[in-house]
N, C-alpha and C positions, 0 to 999 in steps of 0.2 A: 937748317930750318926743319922743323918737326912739319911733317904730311897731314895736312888735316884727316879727319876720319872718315870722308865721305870721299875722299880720293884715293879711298886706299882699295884694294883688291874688295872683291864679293868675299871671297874662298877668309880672309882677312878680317873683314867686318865681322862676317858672319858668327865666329867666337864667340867674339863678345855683345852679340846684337841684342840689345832689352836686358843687358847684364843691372847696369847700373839705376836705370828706372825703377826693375823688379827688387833690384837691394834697395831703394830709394822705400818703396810701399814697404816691404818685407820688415825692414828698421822699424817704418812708420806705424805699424801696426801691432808689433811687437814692443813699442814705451807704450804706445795707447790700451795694450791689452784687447786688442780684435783679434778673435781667434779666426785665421783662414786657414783652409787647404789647395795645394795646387791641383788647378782643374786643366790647362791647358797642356799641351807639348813642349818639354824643352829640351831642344836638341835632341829628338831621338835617332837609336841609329838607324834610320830609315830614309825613306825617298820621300819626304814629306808632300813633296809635287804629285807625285800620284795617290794619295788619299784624297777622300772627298774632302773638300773644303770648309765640311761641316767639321768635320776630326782635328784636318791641319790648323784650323784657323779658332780655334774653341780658348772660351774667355780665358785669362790665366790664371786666375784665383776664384775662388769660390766661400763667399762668407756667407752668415745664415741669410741676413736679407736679398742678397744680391751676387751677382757675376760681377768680378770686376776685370778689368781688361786694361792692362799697361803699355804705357805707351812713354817716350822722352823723347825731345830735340837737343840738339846741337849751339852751337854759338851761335847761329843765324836765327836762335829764336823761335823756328817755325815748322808746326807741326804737319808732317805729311800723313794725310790720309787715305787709304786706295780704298778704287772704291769697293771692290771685293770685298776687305774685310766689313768697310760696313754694311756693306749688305749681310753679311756672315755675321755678324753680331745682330744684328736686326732679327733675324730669325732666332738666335738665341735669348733675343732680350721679350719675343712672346713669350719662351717658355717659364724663364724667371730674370726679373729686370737684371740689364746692365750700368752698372757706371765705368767709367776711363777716369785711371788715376794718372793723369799727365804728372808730369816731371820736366819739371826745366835747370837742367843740369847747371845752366852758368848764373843761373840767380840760386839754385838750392831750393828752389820753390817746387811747391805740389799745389797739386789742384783737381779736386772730383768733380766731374761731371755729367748726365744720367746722358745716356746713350740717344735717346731723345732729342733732347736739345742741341747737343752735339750734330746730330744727323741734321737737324734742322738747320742747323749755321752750315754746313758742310751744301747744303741747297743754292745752285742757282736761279734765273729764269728759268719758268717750262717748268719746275719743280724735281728737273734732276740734278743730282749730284755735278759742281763744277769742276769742269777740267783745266785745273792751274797745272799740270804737269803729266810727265808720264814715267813709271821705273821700267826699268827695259827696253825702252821704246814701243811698250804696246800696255801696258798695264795702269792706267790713267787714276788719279789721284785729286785733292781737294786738297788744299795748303789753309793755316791759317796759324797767326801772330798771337805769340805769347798775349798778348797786350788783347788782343780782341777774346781770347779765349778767358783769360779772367772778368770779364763781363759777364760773363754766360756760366762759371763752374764758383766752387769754392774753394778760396786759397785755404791749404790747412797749413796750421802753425807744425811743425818741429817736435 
């Protein structure tokens, strides 16, 4: 039986982490003729834990309107959010708007959504961020379902 991928090692994961989301947009943007450049980190060979969080965590693409920031799930459908990064894209999306181009790998589907609204579903009571989960056991997260996230973005065709 094949190891799902979220059972597998950090040192593991980590390879290939945002490989196939970032080829998902990269493709996607390349039939549609959107010209981006990469704005964020990928894999560099460094201690990315000790840079500020502004550097580590900076959107991944950079097209003329927009920061976009990618992101994919798994078979379970459902997208993990910490809340660090959003708040780290928050601050980036004063300087020039953000969108997140989810990817949901077992439909093949894509889906833009402004940084905004996102944030705002990502809200529980009190109007902070909900804690569906934690990575590492201290690093706390917002979850949410394929299915409720296409309410809220636009599914793009192929």
């Amino acid at each position: 039986m094949t190891q799902k991928f979220s059972e597998r090692s950090w040192q593991h994961r980590e390879k290939t982490l945002g490989d196939i989301a970032e080829t998902a947009f990269t493709s996607w943007a390349d039939e549609t003729g959107l010209k981006y450049i990469r704005w964020g980190l990928e894999r560099p060979p460094l201690d990315v834990a000790l840079l500020p969080s502004h550097i580590a965590q900076a959107p991944d693409f950079l097209i003329q309107e927009r920061f976009i920031e990618v992101q994919g799930c798994g078979a379970d459908q459902t997208f993990k959010f910490k809340h660090q990064k959003l708040n780290v894209i928050s601050s980036w999306n004063v300087i020039h708007r953000v969108d997140w181009f989810l990817y949901n790998q077992p439909l093949n589907e894509f889906l833009v959504i402004d940084h905004l609204v996102l944030e705002s579903a990502c809200l529980g009571l009190g109007g902070a961020f909900r804690h569906d989960g934690y990575f590492d056991g201290n690093k706390p997260y917002a979850t949410m379902k394929w299915e409720r996230l296409i309410r809220h973005g636009k599914v793009l065709d192929r």
